[in-house]
C-alpha positions in Angstrom: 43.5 2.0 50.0 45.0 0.0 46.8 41.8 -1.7 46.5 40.0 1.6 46.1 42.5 2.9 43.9 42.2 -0.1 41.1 38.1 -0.5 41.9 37.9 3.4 41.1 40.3 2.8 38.0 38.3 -0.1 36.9 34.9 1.6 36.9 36.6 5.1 35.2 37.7 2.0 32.6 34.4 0.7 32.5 32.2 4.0 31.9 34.6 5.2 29.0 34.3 1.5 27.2 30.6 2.0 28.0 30.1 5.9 26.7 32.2 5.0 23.5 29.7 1.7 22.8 26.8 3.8 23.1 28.1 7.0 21.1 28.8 4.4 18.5 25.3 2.9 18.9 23.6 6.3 18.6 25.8 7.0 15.2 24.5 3.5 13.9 20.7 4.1 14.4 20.7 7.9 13.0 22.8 6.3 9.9 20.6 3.1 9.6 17.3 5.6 9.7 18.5 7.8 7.0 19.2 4.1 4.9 15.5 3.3 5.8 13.9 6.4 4.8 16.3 6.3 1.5 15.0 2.9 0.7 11.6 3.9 1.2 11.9 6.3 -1.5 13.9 3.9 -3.6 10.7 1.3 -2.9 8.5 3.7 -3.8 10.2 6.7 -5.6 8.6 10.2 -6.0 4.9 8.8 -4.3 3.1 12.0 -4.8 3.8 11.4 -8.9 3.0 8.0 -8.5 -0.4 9.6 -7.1 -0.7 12.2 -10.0 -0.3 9.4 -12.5 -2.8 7.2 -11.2 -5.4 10.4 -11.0 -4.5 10.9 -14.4 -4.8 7.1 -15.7 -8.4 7.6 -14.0 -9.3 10.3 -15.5 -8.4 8.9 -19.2 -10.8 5.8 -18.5 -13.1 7.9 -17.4 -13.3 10.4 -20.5 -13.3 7.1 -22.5 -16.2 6.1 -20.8 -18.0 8.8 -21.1 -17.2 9.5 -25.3 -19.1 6.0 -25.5 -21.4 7.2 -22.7 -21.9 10.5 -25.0 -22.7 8.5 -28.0 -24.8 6.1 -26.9 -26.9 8.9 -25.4 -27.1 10.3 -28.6 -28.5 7.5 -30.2 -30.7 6.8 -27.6 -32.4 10.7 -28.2 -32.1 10.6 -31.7 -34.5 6.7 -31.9 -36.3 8.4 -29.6 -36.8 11.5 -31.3 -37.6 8.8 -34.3 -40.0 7.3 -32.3 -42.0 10.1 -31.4 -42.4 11.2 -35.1 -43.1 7.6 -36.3 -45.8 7.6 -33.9 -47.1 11.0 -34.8 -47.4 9.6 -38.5 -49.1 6.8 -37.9 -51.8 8.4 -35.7 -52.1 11.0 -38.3 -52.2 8.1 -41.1 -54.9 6.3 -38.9 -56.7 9.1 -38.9 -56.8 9.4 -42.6 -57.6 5.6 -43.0 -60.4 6.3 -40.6 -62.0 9.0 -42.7 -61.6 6.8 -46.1 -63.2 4.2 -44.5 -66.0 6.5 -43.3 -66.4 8.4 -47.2 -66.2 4.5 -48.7 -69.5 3.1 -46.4 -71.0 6.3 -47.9 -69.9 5.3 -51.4 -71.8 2.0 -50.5 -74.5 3.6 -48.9 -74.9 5.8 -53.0 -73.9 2.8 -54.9 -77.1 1.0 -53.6 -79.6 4.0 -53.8 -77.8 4.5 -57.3 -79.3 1.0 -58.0 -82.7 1.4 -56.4 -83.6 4.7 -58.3 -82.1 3.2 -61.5 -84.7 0.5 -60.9 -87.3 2.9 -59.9 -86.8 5.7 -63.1 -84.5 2.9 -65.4 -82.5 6.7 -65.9 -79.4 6.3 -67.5 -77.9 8.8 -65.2 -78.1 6.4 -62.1 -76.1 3.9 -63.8 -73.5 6.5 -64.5 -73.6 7.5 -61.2 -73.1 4.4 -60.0 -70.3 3.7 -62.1 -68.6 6.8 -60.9 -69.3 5.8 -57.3 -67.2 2.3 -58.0 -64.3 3.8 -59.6 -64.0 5.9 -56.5 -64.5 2.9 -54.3 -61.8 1.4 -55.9 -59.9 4.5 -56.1 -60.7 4.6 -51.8 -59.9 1.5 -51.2 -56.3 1.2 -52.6 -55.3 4.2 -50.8 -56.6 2.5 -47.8 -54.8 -0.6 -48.6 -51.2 1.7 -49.0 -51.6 3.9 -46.3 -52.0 0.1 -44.0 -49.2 -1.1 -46.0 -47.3 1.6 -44.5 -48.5 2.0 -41.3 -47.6 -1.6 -40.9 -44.1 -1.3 -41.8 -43.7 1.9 -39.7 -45.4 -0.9 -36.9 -42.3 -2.9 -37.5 -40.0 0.1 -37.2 -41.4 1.2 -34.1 -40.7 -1.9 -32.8 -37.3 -2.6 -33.8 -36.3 0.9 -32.6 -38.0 0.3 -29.0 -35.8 -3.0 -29.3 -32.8 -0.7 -30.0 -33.9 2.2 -27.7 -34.2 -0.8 -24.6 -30.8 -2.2 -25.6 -29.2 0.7 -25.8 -30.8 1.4 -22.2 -29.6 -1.4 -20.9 -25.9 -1.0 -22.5 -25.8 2.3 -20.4 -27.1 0.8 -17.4 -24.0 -2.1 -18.1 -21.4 0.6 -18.9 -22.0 3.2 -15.5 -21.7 -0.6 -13.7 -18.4 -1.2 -16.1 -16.7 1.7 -15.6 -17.0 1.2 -11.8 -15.7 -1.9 -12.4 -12.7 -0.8 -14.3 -11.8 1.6 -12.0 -12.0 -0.3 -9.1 -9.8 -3.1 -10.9 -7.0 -0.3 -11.2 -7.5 0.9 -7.6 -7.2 -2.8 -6.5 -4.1 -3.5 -8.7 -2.1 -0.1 -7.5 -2.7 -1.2 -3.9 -1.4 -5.0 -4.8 1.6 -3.4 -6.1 1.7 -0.8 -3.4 1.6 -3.8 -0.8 4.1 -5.7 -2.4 6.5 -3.0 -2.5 5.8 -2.4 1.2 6.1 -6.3 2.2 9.7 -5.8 0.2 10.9 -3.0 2.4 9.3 -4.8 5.6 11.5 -7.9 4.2 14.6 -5.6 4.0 13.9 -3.7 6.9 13.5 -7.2 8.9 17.1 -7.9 7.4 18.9 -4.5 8.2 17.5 -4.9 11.6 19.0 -8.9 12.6 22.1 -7.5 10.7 22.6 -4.6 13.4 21.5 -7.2 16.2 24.6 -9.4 15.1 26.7 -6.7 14.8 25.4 -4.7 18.1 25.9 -7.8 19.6 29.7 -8.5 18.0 30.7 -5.0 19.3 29.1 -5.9 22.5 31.4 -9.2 23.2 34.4 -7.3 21.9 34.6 -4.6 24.3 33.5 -6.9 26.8 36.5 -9.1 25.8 38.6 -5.7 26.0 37.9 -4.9 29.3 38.6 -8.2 30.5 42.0 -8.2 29.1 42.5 -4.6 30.3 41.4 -6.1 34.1 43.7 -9.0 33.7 46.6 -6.5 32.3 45.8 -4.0 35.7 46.0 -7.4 37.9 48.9 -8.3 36.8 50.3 -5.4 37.2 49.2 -5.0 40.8 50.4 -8.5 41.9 53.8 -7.7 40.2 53.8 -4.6 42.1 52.9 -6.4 45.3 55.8 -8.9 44.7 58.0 -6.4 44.2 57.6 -4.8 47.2 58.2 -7.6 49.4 61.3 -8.3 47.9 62.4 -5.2 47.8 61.2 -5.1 52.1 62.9 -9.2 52.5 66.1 -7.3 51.2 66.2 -3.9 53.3 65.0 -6.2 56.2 68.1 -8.8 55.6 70.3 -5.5 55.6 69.0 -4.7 58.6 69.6 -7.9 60.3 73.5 -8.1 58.8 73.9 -4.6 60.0 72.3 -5.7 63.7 74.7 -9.1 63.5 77.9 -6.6 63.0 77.0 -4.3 66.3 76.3 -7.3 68.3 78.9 -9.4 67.7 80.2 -9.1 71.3 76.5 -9.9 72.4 74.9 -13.2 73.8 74.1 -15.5 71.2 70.9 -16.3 72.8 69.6 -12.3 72.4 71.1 -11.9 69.1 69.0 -15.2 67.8 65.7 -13.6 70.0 65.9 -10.9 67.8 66.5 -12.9 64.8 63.2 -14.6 65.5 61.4 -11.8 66.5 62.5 -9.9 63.4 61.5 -13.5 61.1 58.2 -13.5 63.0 57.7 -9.5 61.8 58.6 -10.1 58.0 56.2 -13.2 58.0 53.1 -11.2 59.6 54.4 -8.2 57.2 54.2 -11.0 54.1 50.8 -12.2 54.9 49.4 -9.1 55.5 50.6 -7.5 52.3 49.7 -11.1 50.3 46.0 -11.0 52.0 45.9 -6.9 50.6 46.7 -8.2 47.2 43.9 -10.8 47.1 41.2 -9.9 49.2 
């Protein structure tokens, strides 16, 4: 029965200890959570800001891209608006050289009939004719000579600005490619920075965790070490209980055997000391038996 008592006693001990531990546990992982979540946000504070600003930094390279996009495409309409009446002119002027060059063999074609009537009629008139004839050659053949001048420098210009108009082709062709670029160079330095800051709160998170193993495990041996003092503290007490109680049973039994020495005093000596022994025998079974209760 006394072993039930202190086994039942121990284990009521035992699941109190065991219910604070883990009420206390419970308090420490909600708390250490809510430190988690708030260094999160200290990590990486207001995130859907930190989202807006980058959509905003993209869209400020991207309307300075396209400013110098807009430009460029200007320039490349207006040379080629420049090209198209450059090219116009010098048909037209071709055109006009081909018709000089037409009325001047027919100025030849005078100029020599000129001569052969002269030589047939020796008229005065052909040889004014004829000398009409080569001031208009001449006349013919300078504006001929200027309007090639020209076409040959608007030649040049038309090349330069198909130069211009395939650079500036290209150049568009290298900025859609650069603006890419750019932006993806952004993207790629917001997610370093994002994964830094996340490595740092692994790294502290890592930290926080070994610091609540050690101190779990501190709490752990302390209330083990608590209910091994309390179980030493309750044996104790039992054995001193146990000793007691055959003291207190040695001294009613030595009354006993005083008060049985008084009323047979007349007796036999040989009964009386029976009885002693019997009565010895009794408190030694009664000692073992209560020391083997104690320990077993």
């Amino acid at each position: 029965m006394l072993i039930f008592i202190v086994g039942f006693f121990c284990a009521f001990l035992l699941l109190g200890v065991i219910g604070i531990f883990y009420q206390n546990n419970d308090q420490e992982k909600k708390e250490s959570k809510e430190g988690e979540v708030h260094k999160k946000n200290e990590a990486n504070p207001d995130l859907p800001i930190q989202n807006k600003k980058s959509v905003c930094e993209y869209d400020q390279i991207q309307s300075k891209f396209a400013i110098i996009r807009a430009d460029w495409t200007k320039d490349l309409t207006e040379i080629k608006n420049a090209l198209n009446e450059l090219s116009q002119l010098c048909d037209e002027k071709n055109k006009i050289v081909k018709n000089l060059k037409d009325n001047l063999n027919q100025v030849y074609l005078n100029m020599e009939e000129s001569i052969h009537e002269y030589k047939k009629t020796k008229a005065e008139i052909y040889q004014e004719k004829y000398t009409n004839l080569a001031i208009e050659k001449d006349k013919i053949i300078a504006k001929i000579h200027d309007i090639e001048s020209d076409l040959s420098e608007q030649n040049n210009l038309i090349c330069s600005y198909y130069e211009k108009k395939d650079q500036l082709q290209k150049n568009l062709e290298h900025l859609k490619y650069q603006e890419q670029e750019t932006i993806l160079n952004i993207k790629s330095l917001k997610k370093i920075e994002y994964l830094e800051a996340k490595i740092a709160a692994a790294n502290e998170q890592k930290i926080e965790c070994l610091d609540f193993a050690n101190d779990s495990s501190h709490k752990i041996k302390a209330s083990l070490n608590s209910i091994q003092t309390q179980e030493q503290s309750l044996e104790d007490e039992l054995l001193q209980y146990g000793l007691n109680k055959k003291y207190k049973e040695n001294f009613n039994m030595n009354v006993k055997m005083e008060e049985l020495w008084e009323e047979n005093k007349s007796s036999d000596v040989e009964n009386s000391q029976n009885k002693i022994q019997n009565e010895n025998l009794k408190i030694k079974k009664q000692d073992s038996s209560t020391i083997n209760n104690l320990f077993s």
